[in-house]
BAVEX-564905 format. One line per 4 residues: number of its first residue (from 1); their letters; for each residue x, z, y of C-alpha. Coordinates in pm, 1 decimal. Layout:
<pts>
NUM = A = X:Z:Y; ...
</pts>
This chain:
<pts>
1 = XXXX = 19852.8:-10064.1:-15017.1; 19835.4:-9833.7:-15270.9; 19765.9:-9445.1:-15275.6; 20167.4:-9330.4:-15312.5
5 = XXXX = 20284.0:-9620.6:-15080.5; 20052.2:-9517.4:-14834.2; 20156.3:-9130.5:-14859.9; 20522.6:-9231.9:-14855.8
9 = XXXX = 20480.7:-9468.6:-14538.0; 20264.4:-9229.2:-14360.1; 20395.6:-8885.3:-14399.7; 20597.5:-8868.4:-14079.0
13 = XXXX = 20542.2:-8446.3:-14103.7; 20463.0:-8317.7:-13792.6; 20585.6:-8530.0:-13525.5; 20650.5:-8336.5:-13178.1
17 = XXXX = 20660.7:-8642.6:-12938.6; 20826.0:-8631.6:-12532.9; 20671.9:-8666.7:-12242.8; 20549.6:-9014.2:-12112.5
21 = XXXX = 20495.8:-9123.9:-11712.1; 20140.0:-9226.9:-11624.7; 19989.8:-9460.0:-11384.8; 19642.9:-9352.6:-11233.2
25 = XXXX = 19600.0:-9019.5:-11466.1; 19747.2:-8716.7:-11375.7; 19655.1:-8536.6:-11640.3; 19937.9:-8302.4:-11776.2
29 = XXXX = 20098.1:-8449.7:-12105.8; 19971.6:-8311.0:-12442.6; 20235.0:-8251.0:-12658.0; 20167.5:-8429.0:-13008.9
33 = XXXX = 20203.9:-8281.9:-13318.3; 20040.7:-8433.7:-13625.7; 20099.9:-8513.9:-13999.7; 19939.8:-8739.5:-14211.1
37 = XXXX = 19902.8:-8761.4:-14606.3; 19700.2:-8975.3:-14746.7; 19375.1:-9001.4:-14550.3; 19415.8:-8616.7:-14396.0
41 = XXXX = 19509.5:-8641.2:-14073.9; 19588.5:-8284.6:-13929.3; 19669.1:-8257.3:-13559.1; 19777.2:-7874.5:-13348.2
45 = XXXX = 19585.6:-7917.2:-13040.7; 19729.7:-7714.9:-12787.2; 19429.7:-7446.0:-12638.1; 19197.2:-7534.9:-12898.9
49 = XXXX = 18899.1:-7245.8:-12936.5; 18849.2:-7267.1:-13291.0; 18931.5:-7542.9:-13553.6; 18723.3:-7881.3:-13621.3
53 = XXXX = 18714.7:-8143.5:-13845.5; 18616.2:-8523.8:-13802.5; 18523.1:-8823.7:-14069.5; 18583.5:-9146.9:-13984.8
57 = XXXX = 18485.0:-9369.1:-14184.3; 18491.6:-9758.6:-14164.0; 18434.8:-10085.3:-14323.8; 18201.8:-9983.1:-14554.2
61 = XXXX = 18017.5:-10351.9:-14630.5; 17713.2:-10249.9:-14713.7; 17482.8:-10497.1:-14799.3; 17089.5:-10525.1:-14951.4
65 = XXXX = 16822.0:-10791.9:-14931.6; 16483.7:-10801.3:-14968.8; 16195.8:-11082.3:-14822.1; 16271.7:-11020.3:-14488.6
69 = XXXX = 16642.9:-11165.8:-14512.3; 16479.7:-11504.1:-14644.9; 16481.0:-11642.9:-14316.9; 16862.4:-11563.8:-14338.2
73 = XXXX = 17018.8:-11627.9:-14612.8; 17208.6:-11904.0:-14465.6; 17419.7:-11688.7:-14274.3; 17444.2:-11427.7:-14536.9
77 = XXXX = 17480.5:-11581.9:-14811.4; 17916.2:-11557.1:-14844.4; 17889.5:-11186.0:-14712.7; 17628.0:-11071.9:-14937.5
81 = XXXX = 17895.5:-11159.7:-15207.7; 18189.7:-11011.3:-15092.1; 18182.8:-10652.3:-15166.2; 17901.8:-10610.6:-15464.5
85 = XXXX = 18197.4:-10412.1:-15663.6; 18528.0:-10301.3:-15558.9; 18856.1:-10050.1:-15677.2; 18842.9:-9730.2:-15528.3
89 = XXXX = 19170.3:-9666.4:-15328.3; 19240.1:-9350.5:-15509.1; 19139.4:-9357.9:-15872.2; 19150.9:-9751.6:-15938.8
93 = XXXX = 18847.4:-9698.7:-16098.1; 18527.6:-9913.9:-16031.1; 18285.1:-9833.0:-15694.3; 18084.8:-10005.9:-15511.4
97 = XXXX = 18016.1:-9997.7:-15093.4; 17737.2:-9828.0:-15168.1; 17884.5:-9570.5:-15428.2; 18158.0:-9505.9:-15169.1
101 = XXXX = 17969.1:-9430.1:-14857.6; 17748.7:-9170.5:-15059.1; 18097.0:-8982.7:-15180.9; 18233.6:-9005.5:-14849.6
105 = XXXX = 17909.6:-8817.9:-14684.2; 17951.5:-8599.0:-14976.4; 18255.9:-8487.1:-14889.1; 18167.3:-8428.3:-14511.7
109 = XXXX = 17897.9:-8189.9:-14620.1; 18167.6:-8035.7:-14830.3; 18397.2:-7986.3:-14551.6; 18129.2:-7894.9:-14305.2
113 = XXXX = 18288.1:-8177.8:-14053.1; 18162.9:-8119.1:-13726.1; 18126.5:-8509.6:-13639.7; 18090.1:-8839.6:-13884.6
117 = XXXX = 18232.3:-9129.1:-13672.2; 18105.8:-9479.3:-13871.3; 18380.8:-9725.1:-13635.6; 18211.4:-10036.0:-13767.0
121 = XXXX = 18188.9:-10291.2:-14037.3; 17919.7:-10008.8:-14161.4; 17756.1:-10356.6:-14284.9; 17858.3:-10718.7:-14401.0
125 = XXXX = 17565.4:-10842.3:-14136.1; 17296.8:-10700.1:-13981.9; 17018.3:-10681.3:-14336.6; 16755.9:-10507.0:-14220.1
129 = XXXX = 16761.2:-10319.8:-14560.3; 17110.8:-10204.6:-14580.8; 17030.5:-10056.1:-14203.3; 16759.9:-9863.5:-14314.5
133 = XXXX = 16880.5:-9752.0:-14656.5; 17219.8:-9604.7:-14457.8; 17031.9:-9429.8:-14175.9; 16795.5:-9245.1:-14464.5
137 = XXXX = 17121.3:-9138.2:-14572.5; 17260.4:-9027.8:-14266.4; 16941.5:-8783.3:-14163.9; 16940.3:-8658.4:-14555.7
141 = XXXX = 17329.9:-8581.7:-14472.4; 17244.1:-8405.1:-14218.3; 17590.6:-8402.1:-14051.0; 17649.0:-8502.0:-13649.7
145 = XXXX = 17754.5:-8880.0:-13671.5; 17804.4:-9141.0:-13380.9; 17848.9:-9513.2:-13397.1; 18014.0:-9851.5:-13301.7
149 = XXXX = 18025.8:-10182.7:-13419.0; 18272.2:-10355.3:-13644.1; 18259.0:-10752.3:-13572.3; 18079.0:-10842.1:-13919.4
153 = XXXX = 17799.7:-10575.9:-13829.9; 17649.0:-10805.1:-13540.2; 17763.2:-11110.6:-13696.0; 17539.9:-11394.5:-13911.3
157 = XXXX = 17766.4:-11679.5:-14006.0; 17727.3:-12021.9:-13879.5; 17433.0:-11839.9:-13592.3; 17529.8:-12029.4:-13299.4
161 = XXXX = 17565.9:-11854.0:-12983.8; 17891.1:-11680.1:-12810.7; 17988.3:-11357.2:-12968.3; 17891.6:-11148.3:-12688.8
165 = XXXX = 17563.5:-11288.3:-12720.2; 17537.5:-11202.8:-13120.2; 17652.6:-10905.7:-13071.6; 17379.1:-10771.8:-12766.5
169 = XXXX = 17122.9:-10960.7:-12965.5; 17140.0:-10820.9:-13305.7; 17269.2:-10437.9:-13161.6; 16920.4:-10441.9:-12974.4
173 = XXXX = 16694.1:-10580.7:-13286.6; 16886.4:-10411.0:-13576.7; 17125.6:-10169.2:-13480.9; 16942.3:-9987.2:-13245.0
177 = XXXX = 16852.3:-9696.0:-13462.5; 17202.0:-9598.3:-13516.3; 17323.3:-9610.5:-13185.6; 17018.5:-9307.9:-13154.0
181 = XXXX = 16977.5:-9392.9:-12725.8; 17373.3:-9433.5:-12681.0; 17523.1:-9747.7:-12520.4; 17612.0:-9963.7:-12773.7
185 = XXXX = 17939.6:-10075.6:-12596.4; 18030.3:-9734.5:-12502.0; 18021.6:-9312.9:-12552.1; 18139.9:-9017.8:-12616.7
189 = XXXX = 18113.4:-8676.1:-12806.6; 18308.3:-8406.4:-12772.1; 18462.0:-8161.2:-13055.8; 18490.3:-7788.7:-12965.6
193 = XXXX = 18730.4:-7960.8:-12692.0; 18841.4:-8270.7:-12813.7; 18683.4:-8569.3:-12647.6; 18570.4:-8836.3:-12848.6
197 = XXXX = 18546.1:-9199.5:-12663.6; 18396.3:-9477.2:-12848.8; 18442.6:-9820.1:-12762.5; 18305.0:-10119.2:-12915.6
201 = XXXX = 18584.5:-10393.7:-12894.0; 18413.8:-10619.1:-13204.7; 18482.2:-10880.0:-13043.8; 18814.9:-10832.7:-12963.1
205 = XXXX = 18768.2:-10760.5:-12566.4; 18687.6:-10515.1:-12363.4; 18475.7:-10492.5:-12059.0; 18529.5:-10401.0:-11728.2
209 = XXXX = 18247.8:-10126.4:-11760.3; 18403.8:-9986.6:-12084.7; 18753.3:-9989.5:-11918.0; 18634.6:-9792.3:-11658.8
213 = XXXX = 18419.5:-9543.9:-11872.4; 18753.7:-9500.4:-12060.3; 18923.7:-9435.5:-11754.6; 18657.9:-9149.6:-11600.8
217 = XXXX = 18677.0:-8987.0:-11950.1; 19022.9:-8943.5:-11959.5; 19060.9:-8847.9:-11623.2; 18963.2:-8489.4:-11675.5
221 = XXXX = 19297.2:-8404.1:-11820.7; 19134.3:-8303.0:-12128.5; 19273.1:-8390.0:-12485.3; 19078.8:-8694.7:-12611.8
225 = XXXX = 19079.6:-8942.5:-12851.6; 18995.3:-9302.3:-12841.5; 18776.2:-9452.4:-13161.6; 18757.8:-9849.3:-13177.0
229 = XXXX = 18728.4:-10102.0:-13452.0; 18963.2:-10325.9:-13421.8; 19337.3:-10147.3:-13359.2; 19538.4:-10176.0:-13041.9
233 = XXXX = 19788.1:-10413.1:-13073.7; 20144.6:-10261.7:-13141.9; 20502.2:-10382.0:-13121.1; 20511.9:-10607.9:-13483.7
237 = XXXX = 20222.1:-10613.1:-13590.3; 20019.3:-10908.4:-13648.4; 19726.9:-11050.2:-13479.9; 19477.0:-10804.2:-13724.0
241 = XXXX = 19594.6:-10561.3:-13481.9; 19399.2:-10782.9:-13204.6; 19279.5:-10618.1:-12944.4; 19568.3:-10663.8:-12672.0
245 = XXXX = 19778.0:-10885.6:-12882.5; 20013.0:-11114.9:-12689.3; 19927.2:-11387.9:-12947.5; 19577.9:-11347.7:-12971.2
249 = XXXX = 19388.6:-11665.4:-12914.4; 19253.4:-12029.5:-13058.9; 19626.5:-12119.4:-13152.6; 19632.2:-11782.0:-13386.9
253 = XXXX = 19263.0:-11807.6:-13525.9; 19268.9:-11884.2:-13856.5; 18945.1:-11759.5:-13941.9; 18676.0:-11915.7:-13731.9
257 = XXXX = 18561.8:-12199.8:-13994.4; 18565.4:-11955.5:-14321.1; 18368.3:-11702.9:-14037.1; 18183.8:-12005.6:-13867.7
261 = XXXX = 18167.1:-11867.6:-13543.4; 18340.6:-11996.7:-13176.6; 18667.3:-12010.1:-13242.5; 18891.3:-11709.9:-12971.2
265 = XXXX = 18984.7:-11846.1:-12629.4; 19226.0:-12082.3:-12542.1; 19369.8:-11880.0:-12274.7; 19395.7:-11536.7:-12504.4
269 = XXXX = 19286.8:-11226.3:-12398.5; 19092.4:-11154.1:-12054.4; 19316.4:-10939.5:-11798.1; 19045.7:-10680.7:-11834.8
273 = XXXX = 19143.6:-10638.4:-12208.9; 19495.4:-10631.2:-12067.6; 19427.5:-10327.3:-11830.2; 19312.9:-10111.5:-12080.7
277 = XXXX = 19590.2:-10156.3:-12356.4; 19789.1:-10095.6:-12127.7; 19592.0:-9778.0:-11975.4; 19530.2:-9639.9:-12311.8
281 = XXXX = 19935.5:-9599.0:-12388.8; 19977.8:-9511.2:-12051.4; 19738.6:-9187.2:-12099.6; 19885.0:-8861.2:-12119.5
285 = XXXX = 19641.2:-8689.3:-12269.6; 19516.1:-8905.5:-12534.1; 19594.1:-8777.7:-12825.8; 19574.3:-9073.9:-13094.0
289 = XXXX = 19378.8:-9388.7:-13178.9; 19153.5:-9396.3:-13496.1; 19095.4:-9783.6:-13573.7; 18953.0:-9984.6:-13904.9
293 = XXXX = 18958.7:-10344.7:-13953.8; 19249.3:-10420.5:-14086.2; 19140.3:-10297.1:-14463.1; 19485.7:-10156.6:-14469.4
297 = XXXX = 19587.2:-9796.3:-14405.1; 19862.5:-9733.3:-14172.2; 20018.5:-9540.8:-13899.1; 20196.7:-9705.1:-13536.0
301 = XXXX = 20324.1:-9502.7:-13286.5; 20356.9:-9666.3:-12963.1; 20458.5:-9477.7:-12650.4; 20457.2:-9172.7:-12836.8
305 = XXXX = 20030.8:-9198.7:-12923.5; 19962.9:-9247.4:-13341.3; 19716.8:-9517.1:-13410.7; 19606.3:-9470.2:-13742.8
309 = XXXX = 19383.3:-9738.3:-13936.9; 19182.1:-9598.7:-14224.7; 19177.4:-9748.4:-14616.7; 18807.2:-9950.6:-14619.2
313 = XXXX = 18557.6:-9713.5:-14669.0; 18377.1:-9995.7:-14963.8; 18686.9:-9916.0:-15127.6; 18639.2:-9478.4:-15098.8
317 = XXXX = 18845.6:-9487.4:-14786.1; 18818.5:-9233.5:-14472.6; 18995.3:-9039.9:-14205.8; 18954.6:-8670.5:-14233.2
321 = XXXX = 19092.1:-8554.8:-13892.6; 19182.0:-8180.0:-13901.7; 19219.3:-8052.0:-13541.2; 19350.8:-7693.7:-13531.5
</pts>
């Protein structure tokens, strides 16, 4: 999707959205009002002390080697040559991941953001190189940042093991640093007001601790948002949007043998997973969904809570969420 398709498909104005029953929260519903051009996404948050601003930014790709990835490369290999040079979303022109997640930092520093949320796919797999090169960027940055994992970020292709295994495996050996004592399944940060919750769903369930954690966070009554990789599934949307989706399983996975990894359940998703999707657009008080994945930008509203998916970051794509 292009720049003015995007704008034109995702400038709704500011939409003032009713009020929504709730099971199991009894938080008092937020009212909603947002707009969203391009990637600024500017939200009036009722009772908020002073203004913020947030940068999301996801699927980035990054990707180095060096001698330590030699024991590697055959799990690499078709990653390290996806994303060596792409079109920027905005000017067409020539980038690269790298390039791209340099600007985008830029531009946080710029803004003075209060928060950089990386919501995964930061890296094409977990190169010990590309790790270290984007912390080193993130301290010289400077800027408050928190992070969870996209499902190539854990992922070496053809590895054998369950996904859940991958994933706890290379988060502890690799990741670690960037998680900076977090959970790597699970936190939170909070936004003169606005409660960030960040859930790693990477491999396109959730837990029953992370449902829960979800469910104590947004129990205050507080406004909050909820930050995954992989979008909620929606009403029409296809199976991208996986995390929920009534048609997510083996019978819809097309991509296991080009990934070479277990292929999804033959029984879908876990009732857990089913829980929260349906707790998260049953919560009064949440006040949107920011989601990447997809490599697509767009904008769902379900129940009356936005999801919005950012452009990939590889190409210059971010989220700059205004709250005021």
């Amino acid at each position: 999707m292009d720049r003015r398709t995007f704008i034109t498909s995702a400038s709704l104005g500011a939409l003032a959205i009713g009020r929504f029953p709730s099971s199991g929260n009894n938080a008092k519903v937020i009212q909603r009002d947002f707009s969203l051009t391009g990637p600024r996404f500017r939200y009036t948050v009722p009772g908020l002390a002073r203004p913020g601003n947030v940068l999301f930014i996801s699927d980035t790709h990054l990707w180095r080697t060096d001698e330590r990835e030699d024991a590697y490369r055959q799990y690499s290999d078709r990653m390290a040559g996806a994303y060596n040079q792409t079109q920027h979303v905005i000017t067409h022109e020539h980038t690269t991941p790298e390039e791209s997640f340099e600007a985008s930092l830029a531009y946080g520093r710029e803004k003075g953001v209060d928060l950089v949320v990386l919501g995964g796919d930061i890296f094409s797999f977990p190169s010990e190189a590309a790790i270290e090169w984007t912390v080193a960027r993130l301290e010289a940055a400077g800027l408050p940042y928190v992070y969870t994992a996209g499902n190539h970020d854990w992922h070496y292709e053809g590895m054998a093991s369950p996904v859940a295994e991958l994933r706890e495996k290379w988060s502890a050996r690799r990741l670690r640093p960037l998680y900076r004592g977090d959970d790597p399944l699970m936190s939170y940060r909070d936004v003169n007001g606005v409660r960030f919750i960040v859930l790693d769903n990477s491999t396109y369930e959730i837990t029953p601790e992370q449902l829960e954690f979800f469910r104590i966070h947004v129990r205050s009554g507080g406004p909050c948002f909820l930050v995954v990789h992989i979008p909620l599934y929606t009403p029409g949307r296809p199976v991208s949007f996986g995390c929920g989706h009534p048609e997510w399983g083996a019978a819809s996975d097309r991509n296991h043998e080009i990934e070479r990894r277990e292929r999804w359940p033959e029984g879908g998703h876990t009732s857990t997973t089913l829980a929260f999707h349906e707790a998260v657009f049953d919560t009064p008080n949440l006040l949107g969904i920011l989601a990447g994945h997809t490599h697509t930008a767009s904008l769902d509203l379900f129940r009356g809570i936005p999801q919005v998916v950012a452009s990939p970051n590889a190409s210059g794509g971010y989220i700059h969420l205004e709250l005021v």
